[in-house]
C-alpha positions in Angstrom: -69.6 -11.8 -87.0 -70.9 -13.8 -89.7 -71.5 -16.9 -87.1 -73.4 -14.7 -84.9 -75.2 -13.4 -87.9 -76.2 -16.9 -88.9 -76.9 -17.8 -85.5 -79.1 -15.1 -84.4 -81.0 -14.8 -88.0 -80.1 -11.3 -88.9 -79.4 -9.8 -91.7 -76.3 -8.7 -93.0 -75.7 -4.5 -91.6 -77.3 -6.0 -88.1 -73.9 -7.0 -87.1 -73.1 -4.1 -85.7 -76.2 -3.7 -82.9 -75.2 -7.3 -81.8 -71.7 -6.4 -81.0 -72.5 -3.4 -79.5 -74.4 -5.6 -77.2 -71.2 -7.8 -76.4 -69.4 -4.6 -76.1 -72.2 -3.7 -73.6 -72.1 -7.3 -71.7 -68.2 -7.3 -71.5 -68.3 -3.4 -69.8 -70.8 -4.6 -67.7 -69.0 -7.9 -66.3 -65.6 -5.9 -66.1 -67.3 -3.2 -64.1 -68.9 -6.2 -61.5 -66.0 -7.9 -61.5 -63.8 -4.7 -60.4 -66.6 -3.7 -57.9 -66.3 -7.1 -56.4 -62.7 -6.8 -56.4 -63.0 -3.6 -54.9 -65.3 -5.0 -51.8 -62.8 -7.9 -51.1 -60.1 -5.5 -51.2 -61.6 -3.5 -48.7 -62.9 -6.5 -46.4 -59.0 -7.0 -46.2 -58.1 -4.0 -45.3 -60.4 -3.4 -42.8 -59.9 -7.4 -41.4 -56.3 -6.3 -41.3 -56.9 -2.6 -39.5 -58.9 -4.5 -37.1 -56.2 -7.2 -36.0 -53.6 -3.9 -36.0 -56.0 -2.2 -33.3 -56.6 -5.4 -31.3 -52.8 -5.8 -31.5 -52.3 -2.2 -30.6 -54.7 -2.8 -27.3 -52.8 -5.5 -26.4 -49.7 -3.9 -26.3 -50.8 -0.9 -24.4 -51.7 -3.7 -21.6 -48.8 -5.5 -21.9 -47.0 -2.1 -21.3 -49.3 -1.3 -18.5 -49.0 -4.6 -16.5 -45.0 -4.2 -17.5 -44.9 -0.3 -15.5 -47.1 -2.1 -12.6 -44.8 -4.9 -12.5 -41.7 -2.4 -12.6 -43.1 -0.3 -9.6 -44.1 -3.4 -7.5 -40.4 -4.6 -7.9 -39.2 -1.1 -6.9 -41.4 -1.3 -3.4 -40.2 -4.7 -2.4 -36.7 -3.9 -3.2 -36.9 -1.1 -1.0 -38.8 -3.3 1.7 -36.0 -5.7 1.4 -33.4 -3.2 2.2 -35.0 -1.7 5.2 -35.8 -5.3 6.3 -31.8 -5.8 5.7 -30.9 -3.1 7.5 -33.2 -3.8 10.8 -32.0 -7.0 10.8 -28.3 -5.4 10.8 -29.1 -3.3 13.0 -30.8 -5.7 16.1 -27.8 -8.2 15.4 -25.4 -5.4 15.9 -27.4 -4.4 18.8 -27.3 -8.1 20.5 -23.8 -8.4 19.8 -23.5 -4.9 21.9 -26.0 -7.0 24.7 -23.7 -9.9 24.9 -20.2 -7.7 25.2 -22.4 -5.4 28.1 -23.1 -8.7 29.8 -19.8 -10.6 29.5 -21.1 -13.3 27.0 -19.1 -14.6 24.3 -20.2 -16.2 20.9 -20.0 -20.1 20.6 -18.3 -19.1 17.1 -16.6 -15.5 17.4 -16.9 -13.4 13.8 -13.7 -12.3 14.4 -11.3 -15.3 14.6 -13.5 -17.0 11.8 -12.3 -14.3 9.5 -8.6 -14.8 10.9 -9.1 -18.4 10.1 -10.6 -17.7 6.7 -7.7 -15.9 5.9 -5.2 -18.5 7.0 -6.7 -21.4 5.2 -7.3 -19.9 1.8 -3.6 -19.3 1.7 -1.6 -22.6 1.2 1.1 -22.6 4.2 4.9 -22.2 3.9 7.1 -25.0 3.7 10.9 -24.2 4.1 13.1 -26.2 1.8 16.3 -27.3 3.5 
């Protein structure tokens, strides 16, 4: 106090209007200083609840093009099967054809299976 005194040329019992004006400053710069504080906290937050809603709407298209995705795979599987079972359905009709008509297959289904059968088990040799 005595520095300040000497400094600022006052007398002595001045002291106490010149640290009343520190006092004063230091309120003041702590005050800015938490304001400023307080605007960059809030510039975060709201950066940050703006990312969260751009996330959010991402999402909800991600789930939407997900539920389109789930439906189209839904019709084709069902176009699939029906195709599956036309196709079924004109071979077994052509194999009816060919029995009314006398024609046989170059390569019968039924002795293929036969022959399936009889080479995917390994043959019987007697020991003697």
């Amino acid at each position: 106090m005595e520095v300040l005194q000497k400094v600022a040329r006052v007398k002595r019992g001045k002291g106490k209007v010149i640290i009343c004006a520190m006092l004063a400053a230091s309120l003041a710069a702590a005050v800015e200083e938490r304001n400023q504080r307080s605007g960059q906290a809030e510039a975060v937050v709201d950066s940050l609840q703006a990312a969260v809603e751009t996330l959010r709407e991402l999402l909800r298209e991600s789930k939407r093009l997900l539920e389109e995705e789930r439906c189209q795979n839904i019709i084709l599987k069902e176009e699939l099967r029906n195709q599956l079972l036309r196709d079924a359905d004109s071979l077994a009709e052509t194999e009816v054809v060919r029995a009314e008509k006398g024609i046989l297959s170059i390569y019968p289904q039924g002795d293929l299976k036969g022959a399936k059968e009889t080479a995917g088990s390994p043959p019987h040799i007697p020991v003697g």
